[in-house]
Biotite code that builds the C-alpha atoms (Angstrom):
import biotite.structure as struc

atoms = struc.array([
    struc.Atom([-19.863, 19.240, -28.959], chain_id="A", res_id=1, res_name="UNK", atom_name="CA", element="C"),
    struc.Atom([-23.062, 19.078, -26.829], chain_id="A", res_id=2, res_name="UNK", atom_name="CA", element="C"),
    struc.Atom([-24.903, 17.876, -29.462], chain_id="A", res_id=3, res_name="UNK", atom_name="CA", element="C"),
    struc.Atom([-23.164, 14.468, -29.658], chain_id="A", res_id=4, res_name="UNK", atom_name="CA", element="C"),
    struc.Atom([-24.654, 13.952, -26.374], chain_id="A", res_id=5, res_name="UNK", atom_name="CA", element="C"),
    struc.Atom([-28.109, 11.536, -25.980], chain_id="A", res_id=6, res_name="UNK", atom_name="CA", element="C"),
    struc.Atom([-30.509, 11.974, -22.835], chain_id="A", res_id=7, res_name="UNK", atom_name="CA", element="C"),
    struc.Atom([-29.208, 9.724, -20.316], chain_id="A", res_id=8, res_name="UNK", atom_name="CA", element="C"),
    struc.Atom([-31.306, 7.787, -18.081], chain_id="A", res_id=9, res_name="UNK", atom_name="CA", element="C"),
    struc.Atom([-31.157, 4.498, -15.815], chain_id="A", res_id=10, res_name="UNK", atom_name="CA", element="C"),
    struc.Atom([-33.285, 2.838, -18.692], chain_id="A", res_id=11, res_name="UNK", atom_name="CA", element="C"),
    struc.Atom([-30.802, 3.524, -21.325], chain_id="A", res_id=12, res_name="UNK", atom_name="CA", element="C"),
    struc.Atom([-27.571, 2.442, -20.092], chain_id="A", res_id=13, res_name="UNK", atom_name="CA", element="C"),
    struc.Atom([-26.731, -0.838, -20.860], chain_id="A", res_id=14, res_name="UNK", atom_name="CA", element="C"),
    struc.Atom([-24.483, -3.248, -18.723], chain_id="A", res_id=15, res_name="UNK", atom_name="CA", element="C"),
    struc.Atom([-20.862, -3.727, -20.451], chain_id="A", res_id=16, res_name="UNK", atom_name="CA", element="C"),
    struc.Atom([-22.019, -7.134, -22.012], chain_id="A", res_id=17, res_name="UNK", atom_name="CA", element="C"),
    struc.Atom([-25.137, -6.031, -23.708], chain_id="A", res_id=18, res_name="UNK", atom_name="CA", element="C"),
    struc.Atom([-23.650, -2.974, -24.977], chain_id="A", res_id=19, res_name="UNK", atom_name="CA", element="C"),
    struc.Atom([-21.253, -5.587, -26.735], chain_id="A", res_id=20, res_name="UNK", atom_name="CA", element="C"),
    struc.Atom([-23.904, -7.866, -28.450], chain_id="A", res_id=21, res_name="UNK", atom_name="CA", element="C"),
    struc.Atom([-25.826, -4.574, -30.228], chain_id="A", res_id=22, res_name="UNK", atom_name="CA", element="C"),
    struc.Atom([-22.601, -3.014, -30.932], chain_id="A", res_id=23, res_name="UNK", atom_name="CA", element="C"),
    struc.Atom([-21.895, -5.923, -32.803], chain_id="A", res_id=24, res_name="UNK", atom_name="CA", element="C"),
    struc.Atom([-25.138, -5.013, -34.967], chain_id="A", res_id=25, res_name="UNK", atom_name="CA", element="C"),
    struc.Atom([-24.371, -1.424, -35.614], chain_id="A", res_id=26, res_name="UNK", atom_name="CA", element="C"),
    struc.Atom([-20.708, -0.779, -35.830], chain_id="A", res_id=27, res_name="UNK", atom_name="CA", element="C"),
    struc.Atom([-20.416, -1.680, -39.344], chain_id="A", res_id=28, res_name="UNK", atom_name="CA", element="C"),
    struc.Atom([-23.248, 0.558, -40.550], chain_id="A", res_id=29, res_name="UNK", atom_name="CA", element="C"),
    struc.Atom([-21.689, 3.178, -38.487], chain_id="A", res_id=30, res_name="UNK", atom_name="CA", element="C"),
    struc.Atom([-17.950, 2.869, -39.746], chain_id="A", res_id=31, res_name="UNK", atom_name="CA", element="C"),
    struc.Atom([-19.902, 3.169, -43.104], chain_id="A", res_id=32, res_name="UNK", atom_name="CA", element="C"),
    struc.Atom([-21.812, 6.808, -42.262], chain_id="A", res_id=33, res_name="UNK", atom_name="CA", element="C"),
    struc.Atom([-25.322, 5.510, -41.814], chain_id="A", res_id=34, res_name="UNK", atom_name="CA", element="C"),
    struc.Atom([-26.780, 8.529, -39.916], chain_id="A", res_id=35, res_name="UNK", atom_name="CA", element="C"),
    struc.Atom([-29.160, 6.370, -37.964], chain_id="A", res_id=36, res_name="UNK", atom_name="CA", element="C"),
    struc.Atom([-26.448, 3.672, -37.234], chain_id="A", res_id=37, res_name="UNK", atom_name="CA", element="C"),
    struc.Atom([-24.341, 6.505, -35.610], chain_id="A", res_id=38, res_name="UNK", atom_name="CA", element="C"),
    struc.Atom([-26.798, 7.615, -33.641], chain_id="A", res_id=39, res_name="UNK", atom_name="CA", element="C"),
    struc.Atom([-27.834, 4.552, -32.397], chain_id="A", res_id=40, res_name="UNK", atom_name="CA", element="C"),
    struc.Atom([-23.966, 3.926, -31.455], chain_id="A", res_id=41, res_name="UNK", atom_name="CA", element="C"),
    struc.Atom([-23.379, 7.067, -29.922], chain_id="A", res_id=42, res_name="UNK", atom_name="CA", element="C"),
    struc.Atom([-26.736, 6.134, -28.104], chain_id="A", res_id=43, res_name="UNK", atom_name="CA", element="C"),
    struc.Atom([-25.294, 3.021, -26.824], chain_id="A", res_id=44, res_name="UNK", atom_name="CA", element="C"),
    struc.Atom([-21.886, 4.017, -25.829], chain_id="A", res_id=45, res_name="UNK", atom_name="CA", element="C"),
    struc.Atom([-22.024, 7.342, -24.221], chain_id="A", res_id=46, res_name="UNK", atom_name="CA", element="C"),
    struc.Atom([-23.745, 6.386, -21.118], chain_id="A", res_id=47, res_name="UNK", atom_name="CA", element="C"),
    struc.Atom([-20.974, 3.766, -20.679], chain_id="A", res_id=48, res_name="UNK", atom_name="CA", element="C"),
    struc.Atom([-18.451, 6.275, -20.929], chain_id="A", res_id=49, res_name="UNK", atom_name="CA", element="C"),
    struc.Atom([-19.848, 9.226, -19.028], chain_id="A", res_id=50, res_name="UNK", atom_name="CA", element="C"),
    struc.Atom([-19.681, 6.499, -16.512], chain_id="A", res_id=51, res_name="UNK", atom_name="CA", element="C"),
    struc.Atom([-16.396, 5.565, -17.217], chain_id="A", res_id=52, res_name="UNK", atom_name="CA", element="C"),
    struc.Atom([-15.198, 8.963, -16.845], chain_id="A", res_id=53, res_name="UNK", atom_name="CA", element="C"),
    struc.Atom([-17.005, 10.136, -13.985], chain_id="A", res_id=54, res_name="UNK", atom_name="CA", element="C"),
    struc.Atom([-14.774, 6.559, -12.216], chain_id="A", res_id=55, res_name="UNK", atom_name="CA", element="C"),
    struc.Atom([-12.006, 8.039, -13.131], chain_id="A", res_id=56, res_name="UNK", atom_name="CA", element="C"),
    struc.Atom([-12.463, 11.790, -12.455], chain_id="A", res_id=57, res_name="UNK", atom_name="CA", element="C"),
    struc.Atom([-14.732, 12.008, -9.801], chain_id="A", res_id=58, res_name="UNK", atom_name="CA", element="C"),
    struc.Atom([-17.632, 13.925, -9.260], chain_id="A", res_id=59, res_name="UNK", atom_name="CA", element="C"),
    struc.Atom([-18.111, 17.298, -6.570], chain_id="A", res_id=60, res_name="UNK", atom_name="CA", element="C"),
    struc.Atom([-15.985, 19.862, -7.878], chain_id="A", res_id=61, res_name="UNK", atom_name="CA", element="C"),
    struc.Atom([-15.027, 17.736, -10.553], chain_id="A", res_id=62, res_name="UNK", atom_name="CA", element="C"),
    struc.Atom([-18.192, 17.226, -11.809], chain_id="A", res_id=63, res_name="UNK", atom_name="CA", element="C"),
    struc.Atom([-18.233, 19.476, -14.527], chain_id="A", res_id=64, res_name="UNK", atom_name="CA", element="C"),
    struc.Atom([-14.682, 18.247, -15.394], chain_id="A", res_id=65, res_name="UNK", atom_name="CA", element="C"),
    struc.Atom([-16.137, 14.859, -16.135], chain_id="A", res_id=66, res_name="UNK", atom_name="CA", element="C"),
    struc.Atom([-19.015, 15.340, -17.899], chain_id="A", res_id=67, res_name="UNK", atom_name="CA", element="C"),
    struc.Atom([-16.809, 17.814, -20.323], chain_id="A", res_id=68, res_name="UNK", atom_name="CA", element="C"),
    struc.Atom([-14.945, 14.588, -20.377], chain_id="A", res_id=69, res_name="UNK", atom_name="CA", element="C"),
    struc.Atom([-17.413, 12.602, -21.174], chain_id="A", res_id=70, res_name="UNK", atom_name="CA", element="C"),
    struc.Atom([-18.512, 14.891, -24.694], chain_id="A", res_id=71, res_name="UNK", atom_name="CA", element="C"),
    struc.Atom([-14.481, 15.337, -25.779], chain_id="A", res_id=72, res_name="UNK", atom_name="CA", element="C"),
    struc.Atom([-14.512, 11.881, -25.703], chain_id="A", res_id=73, res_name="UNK", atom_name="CA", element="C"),
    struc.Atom([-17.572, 10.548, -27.536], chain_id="A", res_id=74, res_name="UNK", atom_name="CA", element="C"),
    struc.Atom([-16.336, 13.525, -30.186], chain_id="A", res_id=75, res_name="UNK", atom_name="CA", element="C"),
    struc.Atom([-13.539, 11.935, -30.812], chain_id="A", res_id=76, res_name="UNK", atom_name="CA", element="C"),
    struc.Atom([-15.148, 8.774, -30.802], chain_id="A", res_id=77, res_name="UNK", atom_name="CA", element="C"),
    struc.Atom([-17.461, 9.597, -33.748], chain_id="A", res_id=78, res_name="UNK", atom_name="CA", element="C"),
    struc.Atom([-14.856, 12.247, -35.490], chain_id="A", res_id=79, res_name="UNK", atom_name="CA", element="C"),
    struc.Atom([-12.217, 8.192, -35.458], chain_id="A", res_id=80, res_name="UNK", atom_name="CA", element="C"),
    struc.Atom([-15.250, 6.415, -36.430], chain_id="A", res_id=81, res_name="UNK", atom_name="CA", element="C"),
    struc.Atom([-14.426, 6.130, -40.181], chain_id="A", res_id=82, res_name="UNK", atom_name="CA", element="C"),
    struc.Atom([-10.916, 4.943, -38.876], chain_id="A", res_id=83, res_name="UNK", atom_name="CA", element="C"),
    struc.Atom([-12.187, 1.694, -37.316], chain_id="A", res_id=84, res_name="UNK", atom_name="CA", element="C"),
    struc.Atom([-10.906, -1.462, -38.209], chain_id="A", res_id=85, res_name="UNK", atom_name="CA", element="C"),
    struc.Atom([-12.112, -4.449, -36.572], chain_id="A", res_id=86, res_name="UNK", atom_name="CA", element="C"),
    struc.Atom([-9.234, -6.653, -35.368], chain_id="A", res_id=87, res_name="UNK", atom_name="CA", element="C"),
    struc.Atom([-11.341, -8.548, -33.172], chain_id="A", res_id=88, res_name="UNK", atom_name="CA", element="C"),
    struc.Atom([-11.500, -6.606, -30.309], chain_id="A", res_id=89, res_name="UNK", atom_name="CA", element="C"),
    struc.Atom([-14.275, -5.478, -28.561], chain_id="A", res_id=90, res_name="UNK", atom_name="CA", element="C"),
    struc.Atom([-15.686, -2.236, -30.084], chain_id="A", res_id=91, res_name="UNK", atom_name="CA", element="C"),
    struc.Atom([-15.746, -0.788, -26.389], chain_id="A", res_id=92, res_name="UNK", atom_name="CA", element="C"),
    struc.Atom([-11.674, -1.387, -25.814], chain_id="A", res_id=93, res_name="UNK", atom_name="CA", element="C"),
    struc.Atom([-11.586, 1.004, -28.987], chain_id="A", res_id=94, res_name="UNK", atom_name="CA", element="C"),
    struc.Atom([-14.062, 3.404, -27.233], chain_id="A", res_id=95, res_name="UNK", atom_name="CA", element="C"),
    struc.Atom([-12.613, 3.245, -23.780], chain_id="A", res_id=96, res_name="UNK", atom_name="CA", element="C"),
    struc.Atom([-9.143, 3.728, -24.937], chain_id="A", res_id=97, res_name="UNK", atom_name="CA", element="C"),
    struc.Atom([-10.146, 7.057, -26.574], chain_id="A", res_id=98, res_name="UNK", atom_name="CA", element="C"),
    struc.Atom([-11.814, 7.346, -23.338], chain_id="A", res_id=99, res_name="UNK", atom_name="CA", element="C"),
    struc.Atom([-9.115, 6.739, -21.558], chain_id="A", res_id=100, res_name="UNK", atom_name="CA", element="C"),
    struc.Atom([-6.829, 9.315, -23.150], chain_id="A", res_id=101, res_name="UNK", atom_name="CA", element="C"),
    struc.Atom([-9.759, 11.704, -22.613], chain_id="A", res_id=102, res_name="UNK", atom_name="CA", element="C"),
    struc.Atom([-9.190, 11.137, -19.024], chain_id="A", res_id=103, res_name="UNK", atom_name="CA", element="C"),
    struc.Atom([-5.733, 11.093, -18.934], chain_id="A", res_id=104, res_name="UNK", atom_name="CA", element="C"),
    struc.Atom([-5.389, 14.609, -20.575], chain_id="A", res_id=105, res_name="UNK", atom_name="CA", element="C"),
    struc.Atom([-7.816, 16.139, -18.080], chain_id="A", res_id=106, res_name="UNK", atom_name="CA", element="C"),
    struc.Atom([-5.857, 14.650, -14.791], chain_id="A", res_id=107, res_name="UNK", atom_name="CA", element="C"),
    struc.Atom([-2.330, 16.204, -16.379], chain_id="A", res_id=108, res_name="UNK", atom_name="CA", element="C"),
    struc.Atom([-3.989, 19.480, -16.887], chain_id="A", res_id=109, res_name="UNK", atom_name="CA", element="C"),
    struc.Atom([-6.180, 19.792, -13.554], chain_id="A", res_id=110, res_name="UNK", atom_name="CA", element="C"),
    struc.Atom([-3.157, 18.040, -11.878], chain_id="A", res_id=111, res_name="UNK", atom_name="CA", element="C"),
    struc.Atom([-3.457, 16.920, -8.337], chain_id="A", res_id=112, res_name="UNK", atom_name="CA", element="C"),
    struc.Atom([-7.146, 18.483, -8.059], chain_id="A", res_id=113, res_name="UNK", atom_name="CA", element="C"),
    struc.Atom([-8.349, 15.730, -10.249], chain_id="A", res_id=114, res_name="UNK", atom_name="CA", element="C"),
    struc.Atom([-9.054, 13.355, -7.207], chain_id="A", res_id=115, res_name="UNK", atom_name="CA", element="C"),
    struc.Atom([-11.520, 10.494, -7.656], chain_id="A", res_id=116, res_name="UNK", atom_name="CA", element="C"),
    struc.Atom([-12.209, 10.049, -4.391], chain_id="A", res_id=117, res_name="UNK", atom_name="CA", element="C"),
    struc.Atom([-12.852, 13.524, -3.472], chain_id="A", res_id=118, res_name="UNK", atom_name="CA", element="C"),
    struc.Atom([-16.380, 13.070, -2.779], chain_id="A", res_id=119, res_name="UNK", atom_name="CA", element="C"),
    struc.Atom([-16.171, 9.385, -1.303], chain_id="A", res_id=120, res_name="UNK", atom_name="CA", element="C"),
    struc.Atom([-16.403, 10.450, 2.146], chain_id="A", res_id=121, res_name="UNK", atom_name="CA", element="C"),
    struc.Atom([-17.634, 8.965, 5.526], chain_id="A", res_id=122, res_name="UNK", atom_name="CA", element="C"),
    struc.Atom([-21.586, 8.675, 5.094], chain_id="A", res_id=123, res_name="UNK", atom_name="CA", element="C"),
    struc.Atom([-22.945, 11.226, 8.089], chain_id="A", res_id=124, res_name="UNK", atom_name="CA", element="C"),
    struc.Atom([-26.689, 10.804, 9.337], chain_id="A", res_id=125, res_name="UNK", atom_name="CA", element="C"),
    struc.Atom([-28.926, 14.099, 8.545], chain_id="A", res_id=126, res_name="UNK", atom_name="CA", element="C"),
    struc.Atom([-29.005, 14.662, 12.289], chain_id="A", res_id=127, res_name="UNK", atom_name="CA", element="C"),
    struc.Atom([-25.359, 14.354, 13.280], chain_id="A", res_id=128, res_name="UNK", atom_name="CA", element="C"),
    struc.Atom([-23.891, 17.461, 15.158], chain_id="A", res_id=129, res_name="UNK", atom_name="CA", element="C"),
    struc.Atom([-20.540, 18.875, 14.515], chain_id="A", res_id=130, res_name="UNK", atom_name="CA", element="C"),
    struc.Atom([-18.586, 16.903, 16.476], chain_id="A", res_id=131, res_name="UNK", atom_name="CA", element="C"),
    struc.Atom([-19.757, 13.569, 14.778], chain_id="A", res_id=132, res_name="UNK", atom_name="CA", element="C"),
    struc.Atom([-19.434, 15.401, 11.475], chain_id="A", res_id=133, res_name="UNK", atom_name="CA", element="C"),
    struc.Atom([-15.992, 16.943, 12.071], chain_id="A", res_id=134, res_name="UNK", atom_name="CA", element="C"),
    struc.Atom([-15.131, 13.039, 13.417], chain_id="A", res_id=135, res_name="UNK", atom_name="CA", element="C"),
    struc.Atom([-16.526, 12.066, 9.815], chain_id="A", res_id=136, res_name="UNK", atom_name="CA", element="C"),
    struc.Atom([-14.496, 14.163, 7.642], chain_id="A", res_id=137, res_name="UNK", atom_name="CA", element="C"),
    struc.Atom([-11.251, 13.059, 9.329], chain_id="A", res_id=138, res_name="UNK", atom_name="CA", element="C"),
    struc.Atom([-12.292, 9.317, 8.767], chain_id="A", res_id=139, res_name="UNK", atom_name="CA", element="C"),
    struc.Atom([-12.846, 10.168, 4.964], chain_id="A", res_id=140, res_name="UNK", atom_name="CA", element="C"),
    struc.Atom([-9.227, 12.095, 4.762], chain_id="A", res_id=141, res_name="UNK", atom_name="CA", element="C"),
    struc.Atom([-7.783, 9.359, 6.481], chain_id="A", res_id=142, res_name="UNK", atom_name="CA", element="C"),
    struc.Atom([-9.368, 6.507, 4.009], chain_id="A", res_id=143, res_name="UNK", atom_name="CA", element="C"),
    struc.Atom([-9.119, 8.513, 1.263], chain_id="A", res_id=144, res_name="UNK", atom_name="CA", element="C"),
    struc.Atom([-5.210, 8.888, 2.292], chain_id="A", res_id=145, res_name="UNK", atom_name="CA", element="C"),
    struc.Atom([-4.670, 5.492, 2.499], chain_id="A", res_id=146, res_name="UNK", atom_name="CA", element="C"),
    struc.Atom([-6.197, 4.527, -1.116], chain_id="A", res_id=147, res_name="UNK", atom_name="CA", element="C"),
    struc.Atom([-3.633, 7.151, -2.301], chain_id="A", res_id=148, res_name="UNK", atom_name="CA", element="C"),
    struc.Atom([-0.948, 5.148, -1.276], chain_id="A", res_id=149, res_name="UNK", atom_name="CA", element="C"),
    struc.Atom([-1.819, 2.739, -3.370], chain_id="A", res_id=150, res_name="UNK", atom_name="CA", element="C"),
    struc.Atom([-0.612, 1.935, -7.103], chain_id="A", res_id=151, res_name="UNK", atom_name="CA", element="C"),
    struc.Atom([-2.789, 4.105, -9.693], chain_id="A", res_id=152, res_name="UNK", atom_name="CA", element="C"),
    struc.Atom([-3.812, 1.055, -11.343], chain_id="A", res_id=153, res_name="UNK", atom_name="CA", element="C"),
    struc.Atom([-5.339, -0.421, -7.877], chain_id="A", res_id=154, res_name="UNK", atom_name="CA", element="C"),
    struc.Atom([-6.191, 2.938, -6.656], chain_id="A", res_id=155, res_name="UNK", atom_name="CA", element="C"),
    struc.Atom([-8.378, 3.068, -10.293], chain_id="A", res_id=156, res_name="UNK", atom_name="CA", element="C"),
    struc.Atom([-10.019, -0.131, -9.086], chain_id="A", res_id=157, res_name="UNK", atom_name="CA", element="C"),
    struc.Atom([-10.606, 0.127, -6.041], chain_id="A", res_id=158, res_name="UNK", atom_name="CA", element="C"),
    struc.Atom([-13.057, 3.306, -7.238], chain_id="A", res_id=159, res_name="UNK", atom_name="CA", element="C"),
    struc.Atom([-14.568, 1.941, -9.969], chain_id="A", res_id=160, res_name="UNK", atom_name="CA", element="C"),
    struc.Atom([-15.818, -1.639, -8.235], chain_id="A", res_id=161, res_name="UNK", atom_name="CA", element="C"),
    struc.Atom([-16.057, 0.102, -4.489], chain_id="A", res_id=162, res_name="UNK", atom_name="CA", element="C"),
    struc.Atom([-17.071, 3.643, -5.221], chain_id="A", res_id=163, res_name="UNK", atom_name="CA", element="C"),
    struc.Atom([-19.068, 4.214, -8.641], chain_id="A", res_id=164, res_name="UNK", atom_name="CA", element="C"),
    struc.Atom([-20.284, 0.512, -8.553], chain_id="A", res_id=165, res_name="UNK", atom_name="CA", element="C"),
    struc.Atom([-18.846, -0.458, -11.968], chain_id="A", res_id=166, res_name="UNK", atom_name="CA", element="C"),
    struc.Atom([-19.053, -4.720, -12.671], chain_id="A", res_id=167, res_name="UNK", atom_name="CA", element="C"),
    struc.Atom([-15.606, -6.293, -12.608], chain_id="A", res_id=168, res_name="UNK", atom_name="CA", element="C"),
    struc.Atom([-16.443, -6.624, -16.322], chain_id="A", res_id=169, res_name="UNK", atom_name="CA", element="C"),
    struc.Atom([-17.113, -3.262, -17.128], chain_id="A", res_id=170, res_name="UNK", atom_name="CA", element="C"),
    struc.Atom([-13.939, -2.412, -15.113], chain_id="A", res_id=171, res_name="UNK", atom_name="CA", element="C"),
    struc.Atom([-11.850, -4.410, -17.016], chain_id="A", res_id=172, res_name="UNK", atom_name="CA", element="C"),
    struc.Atom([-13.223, -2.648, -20.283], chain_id="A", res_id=173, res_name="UNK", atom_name="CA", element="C"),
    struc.Atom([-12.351, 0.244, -19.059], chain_id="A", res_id=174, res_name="UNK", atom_name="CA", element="C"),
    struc.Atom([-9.104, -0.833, -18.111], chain_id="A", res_id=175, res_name="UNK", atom_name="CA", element="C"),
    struc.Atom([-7.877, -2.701, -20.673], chain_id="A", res_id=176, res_name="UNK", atom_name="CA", element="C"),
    struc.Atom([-7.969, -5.815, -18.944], chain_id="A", res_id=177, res_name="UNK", atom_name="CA", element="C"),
    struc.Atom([-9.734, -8.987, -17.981], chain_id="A", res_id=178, res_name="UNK", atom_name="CA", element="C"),
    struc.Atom([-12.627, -9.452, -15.162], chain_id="A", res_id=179, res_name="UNK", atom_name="CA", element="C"),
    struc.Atom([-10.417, -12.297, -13.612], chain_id="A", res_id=180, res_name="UNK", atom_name="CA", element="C"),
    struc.Atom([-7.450, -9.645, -13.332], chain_id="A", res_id=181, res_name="UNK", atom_name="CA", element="C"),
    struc.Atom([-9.315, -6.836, -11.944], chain_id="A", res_id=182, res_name="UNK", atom_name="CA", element="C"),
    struc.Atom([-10.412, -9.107, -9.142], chain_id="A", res_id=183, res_name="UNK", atom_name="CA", element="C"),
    struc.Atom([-7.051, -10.195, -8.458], chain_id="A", res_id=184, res_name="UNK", atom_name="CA", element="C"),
    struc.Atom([-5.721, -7.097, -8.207], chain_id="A", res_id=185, res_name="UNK", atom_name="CA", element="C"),
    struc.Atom([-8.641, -5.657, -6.150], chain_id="A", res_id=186, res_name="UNK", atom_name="CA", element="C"),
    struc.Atom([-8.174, -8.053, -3.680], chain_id="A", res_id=187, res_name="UNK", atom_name="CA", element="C"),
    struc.Atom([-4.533, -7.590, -3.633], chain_id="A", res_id=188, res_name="UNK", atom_name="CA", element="C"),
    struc.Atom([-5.190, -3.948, -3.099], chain_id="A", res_id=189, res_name="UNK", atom_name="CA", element="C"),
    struc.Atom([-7.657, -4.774, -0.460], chain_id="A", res_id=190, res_name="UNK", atom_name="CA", element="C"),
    struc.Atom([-5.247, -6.780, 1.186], chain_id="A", res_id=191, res_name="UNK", atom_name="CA", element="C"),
    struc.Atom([-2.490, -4.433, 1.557], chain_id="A", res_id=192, res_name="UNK", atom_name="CA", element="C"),
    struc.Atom([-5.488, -1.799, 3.013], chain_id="A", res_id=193, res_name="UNK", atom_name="CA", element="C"),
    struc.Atom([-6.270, -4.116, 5.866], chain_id="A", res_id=194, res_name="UNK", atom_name="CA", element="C"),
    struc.Atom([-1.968, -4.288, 6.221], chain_id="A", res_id=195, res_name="UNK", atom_name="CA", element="C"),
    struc.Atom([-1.965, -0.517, 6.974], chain_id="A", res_id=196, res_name="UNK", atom_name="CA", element="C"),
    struc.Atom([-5.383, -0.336, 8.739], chain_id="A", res_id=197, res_name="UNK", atom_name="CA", element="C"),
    struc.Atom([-4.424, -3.606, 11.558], chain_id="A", res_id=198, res_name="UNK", atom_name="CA", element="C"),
    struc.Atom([-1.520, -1.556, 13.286], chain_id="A", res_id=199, res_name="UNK", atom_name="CA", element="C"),
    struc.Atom([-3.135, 1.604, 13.531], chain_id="A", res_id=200, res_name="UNK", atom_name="CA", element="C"),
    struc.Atom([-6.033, -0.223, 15.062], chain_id="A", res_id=201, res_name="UNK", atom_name="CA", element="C"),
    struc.Atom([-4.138, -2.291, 17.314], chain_id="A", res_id=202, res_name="UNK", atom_name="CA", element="C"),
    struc.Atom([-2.792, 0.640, 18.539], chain_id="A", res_id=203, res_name="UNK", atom_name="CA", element="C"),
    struc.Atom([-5.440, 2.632, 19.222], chain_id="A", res_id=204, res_name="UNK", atom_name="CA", element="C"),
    struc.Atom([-6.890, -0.313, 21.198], chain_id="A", res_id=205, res_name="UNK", atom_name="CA", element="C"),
])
């Protein structure tokens, strides 16, 4: 299984929309069983997904969880590759929806320890002392408590634009959606946030 992995680095990843344009190029030859056309898509599309499933999994103790994760899911990626029919689709809906059923086996079998936002805590300067740190960690409980409330599908968002950084593009890849819908529904998720977060403010004023 390891050995379907590439090095990653910053300088291979490609954004979403690039990834699209030379997927375009190899696919076919891959489908087909050119060696060197797998490779190169396997190249292309694991960083996205390692990515992908570290947004939905988390990282911390759950590191190790997602970048297992990551290989199950590029191995079944390569093992369907044969399968593929073009419909017209992007080629990445195909590979995040293996992806995504990657993911979603992992969270049913770790259960409520899967938490993406485990390590999406209160940023603490080097110097603080344990008061300001204890202070921190009750902050992060308390955020992380209220983006629980939300609806998975929000909650999703919410960490892959706000915590791991992902493009509203790439997001919606991953999702299954469209850029214009994962901003809508951030900012409705957002919104409701700053509904829970206004009385508990007020009253502590």
């Amino acid at each position: 299984m390891r050995a379907y992995a590439p090095t990653v680095t910053a300088k291979n990843e490609m954004s979403a929309d690039r990834a699209r344009e030379v997927l375009r190029e190899w696919v076919p030859d891959a489908v087909a069983g050119d060696p060197q056309a797998r490779e190169r898509v396997l190249a292309i599309v694991y960083p996205l997904v390692r990515r992908y499933c570290f947004a939905r999994l988390g990282r911390g103790a759950l590191q190790s969880v997602a970048e297992d994760v990551s290989h199950e899911a590029c191995v079944a990626l390569m093992t369907a590759l044969p399968r593929y029919c073009d419909r017209g689709a992007s080629f990445l809906t195909y590979v995040y929806a293996i992806a995504s059923h990657k993911v979603i086996d992992a969270r049913r079998a770790a259960g409520k320890a899967c938490a993406p936002l485990e390590d999406a805590g209160e940023p603490v300067c080097p110097e603080a002392g344990p008061e300001e740190r204890a202070i921190a960690r009750e902050r992060g409980t308390w955020a992380r408590g209220l983006v629980e409330t939300l609806p998975p599908r929000h909650r999703d968002i919410l960490v892959m634009r706000l915590v791991r950084g992902m493009s509203a593009d790439e997001t919606a890849h991953a999702l299954g959606t469209t850029p214009g819908a994962v901003r809508i529904a951030q900012h409705r998720a957002l919104t409701r946030l700053r509904a829970q977060v206004t009385p508990a403010v007020r009253a502590a004023a």
